[in-house]
C-alpha positions in Angstrom: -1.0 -3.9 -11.1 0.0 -6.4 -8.3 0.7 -5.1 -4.6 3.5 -6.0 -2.2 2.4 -5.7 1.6 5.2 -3.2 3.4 6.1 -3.3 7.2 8.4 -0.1 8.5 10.3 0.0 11.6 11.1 3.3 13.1 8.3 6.1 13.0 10.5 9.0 13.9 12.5 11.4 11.6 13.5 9.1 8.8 10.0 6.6 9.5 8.6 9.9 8.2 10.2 10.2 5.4 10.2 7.0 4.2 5.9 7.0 4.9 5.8 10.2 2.7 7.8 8.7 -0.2 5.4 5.1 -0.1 2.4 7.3 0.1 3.8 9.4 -3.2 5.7 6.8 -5.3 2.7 5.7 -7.7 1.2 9.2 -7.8 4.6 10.1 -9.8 6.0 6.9 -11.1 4.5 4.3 -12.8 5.3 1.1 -10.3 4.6 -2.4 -10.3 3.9 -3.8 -7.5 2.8 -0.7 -5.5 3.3 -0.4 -2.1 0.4 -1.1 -0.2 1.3 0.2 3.7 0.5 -2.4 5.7 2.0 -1.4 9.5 4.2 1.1 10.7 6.2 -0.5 14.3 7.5 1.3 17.3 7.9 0.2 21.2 5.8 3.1 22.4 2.4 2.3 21.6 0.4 5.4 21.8 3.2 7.0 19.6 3.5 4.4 17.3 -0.6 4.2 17.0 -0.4 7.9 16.5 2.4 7.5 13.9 0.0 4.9 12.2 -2.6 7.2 11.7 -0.9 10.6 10.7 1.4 8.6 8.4 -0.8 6.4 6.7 -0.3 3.0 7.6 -2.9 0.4 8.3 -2.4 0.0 10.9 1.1 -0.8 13.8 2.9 -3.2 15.8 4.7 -2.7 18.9 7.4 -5.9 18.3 9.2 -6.1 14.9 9.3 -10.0 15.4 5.7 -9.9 14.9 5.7 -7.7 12.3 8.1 -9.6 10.2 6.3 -12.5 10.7 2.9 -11.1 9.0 2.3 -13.0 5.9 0.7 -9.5 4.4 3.9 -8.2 4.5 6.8 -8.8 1.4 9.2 -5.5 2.3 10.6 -4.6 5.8 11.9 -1.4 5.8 14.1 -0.3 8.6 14.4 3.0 10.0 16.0 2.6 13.4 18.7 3.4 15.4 21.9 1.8 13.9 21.9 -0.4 17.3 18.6 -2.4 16.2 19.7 -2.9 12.4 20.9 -6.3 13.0 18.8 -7.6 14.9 16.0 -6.2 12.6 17.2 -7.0 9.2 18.3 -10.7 9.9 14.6 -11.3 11.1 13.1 -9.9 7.7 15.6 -11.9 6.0 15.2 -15.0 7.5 11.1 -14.9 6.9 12.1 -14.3 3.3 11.7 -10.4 3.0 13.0 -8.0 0.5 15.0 -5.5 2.8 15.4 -1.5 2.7 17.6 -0.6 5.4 18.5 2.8 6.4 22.1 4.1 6.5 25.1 3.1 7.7 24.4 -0.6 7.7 25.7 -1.6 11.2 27.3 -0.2 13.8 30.8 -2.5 13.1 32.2 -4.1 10.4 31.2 -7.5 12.1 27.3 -6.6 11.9 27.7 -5.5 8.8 29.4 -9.1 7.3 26.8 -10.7 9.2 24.0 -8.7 7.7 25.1 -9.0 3.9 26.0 -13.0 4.2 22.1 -13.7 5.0 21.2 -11.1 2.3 23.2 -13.6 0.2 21.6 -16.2 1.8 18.1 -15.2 1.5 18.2 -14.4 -2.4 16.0 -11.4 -2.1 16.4 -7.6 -3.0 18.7 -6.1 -0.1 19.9 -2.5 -0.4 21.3 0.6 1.9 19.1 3.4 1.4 21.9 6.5 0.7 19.3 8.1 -0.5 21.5 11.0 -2.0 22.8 8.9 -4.8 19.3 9.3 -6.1 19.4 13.7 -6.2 19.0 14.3 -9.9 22.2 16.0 -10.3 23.9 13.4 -8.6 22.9 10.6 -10.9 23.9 13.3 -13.9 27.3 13.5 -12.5 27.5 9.3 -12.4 26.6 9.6 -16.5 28.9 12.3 -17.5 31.9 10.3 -15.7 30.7 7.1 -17.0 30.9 9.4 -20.7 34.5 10.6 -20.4 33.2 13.9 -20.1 35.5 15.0 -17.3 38.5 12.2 -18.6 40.5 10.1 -15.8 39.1 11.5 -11.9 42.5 12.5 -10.3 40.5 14.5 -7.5 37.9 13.7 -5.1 37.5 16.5 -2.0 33.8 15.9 -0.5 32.7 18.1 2.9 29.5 17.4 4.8 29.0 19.8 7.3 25.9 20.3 10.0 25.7 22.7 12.7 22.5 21.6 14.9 24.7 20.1 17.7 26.8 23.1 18.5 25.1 24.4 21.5 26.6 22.7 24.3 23.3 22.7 25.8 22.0 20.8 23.5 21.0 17.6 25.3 22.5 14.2 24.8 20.4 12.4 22.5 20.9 8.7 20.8 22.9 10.2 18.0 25.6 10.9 20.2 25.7 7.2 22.4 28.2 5.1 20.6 26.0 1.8 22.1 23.1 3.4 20.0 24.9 5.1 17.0 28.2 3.4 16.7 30.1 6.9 15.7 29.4 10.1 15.3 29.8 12.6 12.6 31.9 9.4 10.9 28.7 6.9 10.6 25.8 9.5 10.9 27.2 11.9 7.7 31.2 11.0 6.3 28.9 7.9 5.7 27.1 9.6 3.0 30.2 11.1 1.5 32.2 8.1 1.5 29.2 6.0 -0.6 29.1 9.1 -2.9 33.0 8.5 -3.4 32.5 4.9 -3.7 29.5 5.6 -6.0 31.0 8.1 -8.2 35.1 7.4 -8.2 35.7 3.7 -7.1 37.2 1.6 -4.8 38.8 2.8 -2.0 42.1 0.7 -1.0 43.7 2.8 2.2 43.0 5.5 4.4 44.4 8.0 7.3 42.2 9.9 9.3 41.7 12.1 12.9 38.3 11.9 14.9 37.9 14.8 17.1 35.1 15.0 20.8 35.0 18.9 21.7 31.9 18.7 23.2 32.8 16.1 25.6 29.6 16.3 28.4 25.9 17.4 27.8 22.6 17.5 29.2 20.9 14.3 29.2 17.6 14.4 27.4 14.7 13.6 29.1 12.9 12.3 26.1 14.7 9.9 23.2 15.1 11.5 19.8 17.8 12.7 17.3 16.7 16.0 15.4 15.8 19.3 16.2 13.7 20.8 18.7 14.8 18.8 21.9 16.0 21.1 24.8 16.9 20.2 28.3 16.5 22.0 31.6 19.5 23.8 33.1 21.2 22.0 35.8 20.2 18.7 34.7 21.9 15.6 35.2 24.8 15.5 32.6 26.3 12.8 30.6 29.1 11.8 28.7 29.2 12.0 24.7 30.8 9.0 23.5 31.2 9.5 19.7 33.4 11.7 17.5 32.0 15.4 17.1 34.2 15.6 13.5 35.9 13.4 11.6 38.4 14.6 8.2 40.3 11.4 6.9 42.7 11.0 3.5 42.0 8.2 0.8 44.0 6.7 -2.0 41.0 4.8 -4.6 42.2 1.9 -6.6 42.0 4.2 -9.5 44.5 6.0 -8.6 42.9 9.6 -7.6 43.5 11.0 -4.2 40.4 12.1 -1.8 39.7 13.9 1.5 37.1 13.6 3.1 35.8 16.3 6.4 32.5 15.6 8.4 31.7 17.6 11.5 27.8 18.9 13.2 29.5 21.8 14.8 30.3 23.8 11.6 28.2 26.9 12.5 26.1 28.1 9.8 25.9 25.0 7.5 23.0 23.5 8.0 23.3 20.3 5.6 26.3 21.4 3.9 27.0 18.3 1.9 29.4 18.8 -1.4 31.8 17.3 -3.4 33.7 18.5 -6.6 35.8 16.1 -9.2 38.9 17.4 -11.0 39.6 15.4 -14.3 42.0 15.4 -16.8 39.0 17.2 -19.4 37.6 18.7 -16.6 35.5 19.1 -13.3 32.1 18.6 -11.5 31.3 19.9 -8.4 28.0 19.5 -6.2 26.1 21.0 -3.1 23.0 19.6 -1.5 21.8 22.7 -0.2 21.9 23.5 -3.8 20.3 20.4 -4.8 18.7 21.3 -8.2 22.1 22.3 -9.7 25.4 20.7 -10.8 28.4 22.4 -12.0 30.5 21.4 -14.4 33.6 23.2 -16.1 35.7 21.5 -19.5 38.7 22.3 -20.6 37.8 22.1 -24.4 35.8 24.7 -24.3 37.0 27.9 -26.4 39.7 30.3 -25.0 37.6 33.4 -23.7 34.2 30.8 -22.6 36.0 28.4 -20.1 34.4 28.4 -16.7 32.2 26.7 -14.5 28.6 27.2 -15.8 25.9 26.0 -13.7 23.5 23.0 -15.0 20.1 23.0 -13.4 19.6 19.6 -13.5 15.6 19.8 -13.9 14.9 19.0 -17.7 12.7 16.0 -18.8 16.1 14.1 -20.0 17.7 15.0 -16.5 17.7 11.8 -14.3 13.6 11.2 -12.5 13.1 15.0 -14.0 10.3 13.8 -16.0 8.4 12.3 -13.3 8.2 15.7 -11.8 7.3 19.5 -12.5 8.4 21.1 -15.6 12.0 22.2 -16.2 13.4 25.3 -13.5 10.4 23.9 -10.7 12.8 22.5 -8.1 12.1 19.4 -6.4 13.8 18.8 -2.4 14.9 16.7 0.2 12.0 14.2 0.3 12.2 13.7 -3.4 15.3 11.3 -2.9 12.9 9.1 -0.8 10.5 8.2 -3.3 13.1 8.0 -6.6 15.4 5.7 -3.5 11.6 3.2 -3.2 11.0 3.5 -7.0 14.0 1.7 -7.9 13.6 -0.4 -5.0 10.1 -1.7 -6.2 11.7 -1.5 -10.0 14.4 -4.1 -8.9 11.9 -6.2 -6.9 9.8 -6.6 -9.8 12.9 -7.7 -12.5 14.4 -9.8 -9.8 17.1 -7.4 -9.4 18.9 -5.1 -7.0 19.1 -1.4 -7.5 21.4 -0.8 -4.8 23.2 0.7 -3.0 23.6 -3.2 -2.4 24.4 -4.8 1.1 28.0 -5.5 -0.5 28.0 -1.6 -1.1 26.7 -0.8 2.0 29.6 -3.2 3.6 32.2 -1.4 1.3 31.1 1.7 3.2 31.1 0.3 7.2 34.9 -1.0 5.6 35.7 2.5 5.0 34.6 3.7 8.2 35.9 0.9 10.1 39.3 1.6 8.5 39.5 5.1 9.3 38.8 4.2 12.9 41.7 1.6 13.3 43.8 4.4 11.3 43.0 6.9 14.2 44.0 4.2 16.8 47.2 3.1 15.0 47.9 6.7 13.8 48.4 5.3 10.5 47.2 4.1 7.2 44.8 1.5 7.5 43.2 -0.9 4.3 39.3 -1.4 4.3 38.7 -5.0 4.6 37.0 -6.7 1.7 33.4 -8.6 2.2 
């Protein structure tokens, strides 16, 4: 079995995430080249050596020029701040690097179109990592549409909702800097719906949408970060919060269904409420994460007196990854879409190919996004520009 050297920029919430699923990849799957973790990089040394050595890397670098540069490393993954994605990925791509970059892209269109001409450029295996396309019910849904099961998609309605930024005291971390994020709710989670629409229903060709600030001032934070846990100390300095709190836009696809799409981190009580359902002309799927180990499904076939939703759990060995796991009714989670998301990464890198979500995906969602934000300005329908 051959090895492939990877570099990872970005130790914090998703650097973790992405360690665990290097470290667990070849315990579950059988992949060739395994990932052998050469060095984990981060600007504050004594956390990123810390990082290093709870994580499981080799060892770190403090400048992601240099780590780039390393000739022991094939695969740059980047977990950063949407602000550094540029910067970060064109470096790996012009040394030659396959690329895994986190999600959404860039923080404008323009980065984006920048980003996927030198994937084009470099030849190598480029992709987005929206990691929910790889939840096993999620990848059952893609086959029974491809199948006809549910007929012609008429309907796409898709929700994400969060609620861990709606304390007012909560302080004003990176996630809520446009210079740093680029949007809000709209580029943090409708980011994750929108590929899922892409993913599962098709192109989109126009949108409409509304972008909403309630919380308009916070506390600033007096240590960087974008999860749980941070507080900040009452009568501190305060600061202004320069991305949309909620976002809920309209979409026409070039199939000719309708969508909606809602995204919002003040929706009290849902903590990573992120569901879709499809209504077909046989019939309809719908999805939850926080009910991640079930898909259901109703057709309208089925006999007079049995029609209804019934709920799949999607966790049989002929269920997408299942068999790579525990055996059928032994859920797996959130950190399981990780290590299926560097599986097929490492698959495609060994057959020369590209699992995706591809950088031209990963553009057709920053389009998306970018469209509903002129939409809001113009306060009108707005078409997602093409690559």
């Amino acid at each position: 079995m051959s090895q492939i050297g990877v570099g990872l920029v970005g130790y914090k919430f998703m650097g973790r995430a992405h360690s665990n699923a290097y470290r667990q990849v070849s315990h579950f799957f059988d992949v060739d080249p395994e990932p052998r973790m050469v060095a984990i990089c981060g600007r504050d040394e004594a956390g990123v050596k810390e990082a290093a050595r709870t994580l499981g890397w080799e060892g770190y670098e403090t400048d992601y020029r240099h780590l780039v540069a390393r000739p022991d490393i094939q695969l740059v993954d980047v977990a950063t701040p949407g602000d550094t994605h540029k910067d970060v990925v064109l470096a790996a791509l012009g040394a030659g690097k396959h690329v895994i970059c986190e999600k959404p892209l860039a923080n404008t269109l323009a980065e984006a179109r920048e980003m996927l001409e030198a994937a084009r450029k470099a030849g190598t295996v480029a992709v987005v990592n929206y990691n929910y396309r790889r939840v096993p019910a999620v990848q059952f849904a893609k086959k029974l549409i491809d199948d006809g099961a549910i007929g012609e998609i008429r309907h796409w309605r898709a929700v994400y909702l969060q609620d861990w930024i709606n304390d007012p005291n909560f302080p004003l971390v990176w996630r809520l800097q446009k210079e740093k994020a680029g949007s809000g709710a709209l580029g943090d989670i409708a980011a994750h719906i929108t590929d899922l629409g892409l993913y599962l229903v098709g192109p989109i060709t126009e949108v409409v949408g509304t972008m909403s600030t309630y919380i308009k001032r916070r506390p600033v934070a007096t240590e960087s970060g974008g999860g749980a846990g941070l507080t900040a100390e009452s009568g501190t300095e305060m600061g202004d919060v320069t991305v949309d709190d909620s976002t809920t836009f309209l979409a026409n696809f070039a199939s000719g269904a309708s969508g909606t799409f809602e995204a919002t981190r003040l929706a009290p009580g849902r903590r990573n409420y992120n569901s879709f359902e499809i209504n077909g002309s046989k019939g309809s799927i719908s999805f939850n994460l926080e009910r991640m180990n079930e898909l259901e499904v109703y057709f309208v076939d089925d006999p007079a007196g049995l029609q209804g939703f019934r709920t799949i759990n999607v966790t049989d060995s002929g269920h997408p990854y299942a068999a790579h796991w525990w055996p059928a009714g032994h859920p797996i989670g959130y950190e399981h879409t990780f290590t299926h998301a560097i599986n097929d990464l490492l698959e495609g890198i060994r057959t020369g190919g590209n699992a995706g979500p591809t950088f031209e995906e990963g553009f057709a969602v920053q389009a998306v996004l970018d469209a509903v934000e002129r939409s809001v300005q113009t306060h009108d329908w707005a078409t997602p520009e093409k690559p």
